[in-house]
C-alpha positions as CSV (number, residue, x, y, z in Angstrom):
1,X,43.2,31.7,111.2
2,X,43.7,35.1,111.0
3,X,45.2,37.6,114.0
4,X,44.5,41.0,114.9
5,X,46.8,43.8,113.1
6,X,46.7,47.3,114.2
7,X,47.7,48.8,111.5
8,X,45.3,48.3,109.6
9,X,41.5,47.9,109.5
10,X,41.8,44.3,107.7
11,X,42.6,41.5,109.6
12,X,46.1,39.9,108.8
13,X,45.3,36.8,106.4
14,X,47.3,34.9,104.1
15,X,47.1,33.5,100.4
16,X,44.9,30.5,99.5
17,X,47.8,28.1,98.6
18,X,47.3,28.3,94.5
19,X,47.6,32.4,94.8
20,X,50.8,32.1,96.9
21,X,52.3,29.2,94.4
22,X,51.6,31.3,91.7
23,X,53.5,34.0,92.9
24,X,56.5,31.7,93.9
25,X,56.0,30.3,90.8
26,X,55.7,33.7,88.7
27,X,58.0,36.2,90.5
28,X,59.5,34.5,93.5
29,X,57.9,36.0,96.3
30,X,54.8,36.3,97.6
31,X,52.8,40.1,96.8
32,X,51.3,41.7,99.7
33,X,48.6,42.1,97.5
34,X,48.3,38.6,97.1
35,X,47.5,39.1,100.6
36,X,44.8,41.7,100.5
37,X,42.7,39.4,98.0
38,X,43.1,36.4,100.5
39,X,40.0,38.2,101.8
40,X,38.1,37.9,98.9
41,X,39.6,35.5,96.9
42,X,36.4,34.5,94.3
43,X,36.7,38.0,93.7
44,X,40.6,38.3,92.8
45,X,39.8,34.9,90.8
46,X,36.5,36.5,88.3
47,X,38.6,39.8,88.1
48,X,41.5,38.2,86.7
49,X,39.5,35.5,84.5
50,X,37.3,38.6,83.3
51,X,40.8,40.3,82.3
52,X,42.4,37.6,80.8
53,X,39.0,37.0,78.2
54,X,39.2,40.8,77.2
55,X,42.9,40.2,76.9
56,X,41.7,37.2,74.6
57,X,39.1,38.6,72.8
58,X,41.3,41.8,71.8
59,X,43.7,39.1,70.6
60,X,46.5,41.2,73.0
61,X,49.6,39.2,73.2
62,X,51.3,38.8,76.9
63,X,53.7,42.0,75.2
64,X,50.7,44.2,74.3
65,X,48.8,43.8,77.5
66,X,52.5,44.7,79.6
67,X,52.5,48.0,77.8
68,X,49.0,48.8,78.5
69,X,49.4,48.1,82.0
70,X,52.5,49.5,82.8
71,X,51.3,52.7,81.2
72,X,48.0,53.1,82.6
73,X,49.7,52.1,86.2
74,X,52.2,54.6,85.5
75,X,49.8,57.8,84.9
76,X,48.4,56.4,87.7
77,X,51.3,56.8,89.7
78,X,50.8,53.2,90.7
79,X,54.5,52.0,91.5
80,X,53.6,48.7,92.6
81,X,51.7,47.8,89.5
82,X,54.3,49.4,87.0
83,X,57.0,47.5,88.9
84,X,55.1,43.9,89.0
85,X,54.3,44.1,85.5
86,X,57.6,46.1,84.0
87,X,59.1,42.4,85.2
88,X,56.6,40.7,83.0
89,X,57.0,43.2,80.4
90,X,60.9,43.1,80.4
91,X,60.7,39.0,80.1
92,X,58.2,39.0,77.0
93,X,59.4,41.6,75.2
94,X,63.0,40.4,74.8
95,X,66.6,42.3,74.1
């Protein structure tokens, strides 16, 4: 069920359960972003499975596809993004 937030123009909703135990699972907490696709949640799933078969088909490794992101995010000026996937980044790449 969701309940009324004023500040914003979404209503307040939560994670399906296998988003939220990925994020537990992945980074510890759960992503308010995690959140905003709880509203369309077939949509966060065929975005991602659409990224990770260009990901596949460029033969990108986990390493490769961090520095892409975390560069494109960061011209972006997308902190969020450079943050969640510098994490990634810093645990495939290594010392």
């Amino acid at each position: 069920m969701t309940t009324p937030d004023t500040t914003s123009f979404l209503a307040a909703t939560e994670p399906t359960d296998h988003m939220r135990d990925r994020d537990l699972e992945q980074i510890g907490f759960v992503m308010n972003l995690s959140r905003v696709w709880a509203h369309q949640p077939s949509l966060h799933t065929g975005l991602f499975d659409l990224l990770a078969e260009a990901a596949k088909a460029a033969a990108l490794t986990l390493r490769q596809r961090g520095i892409l992101v975390v560069a494109c995010a960061s011209t972006l000026g997308d902190s969020y993004c450079s943050l969640a996937w510098g994490n990634k980044l810093a645990g495939a790449a290594g010392d």
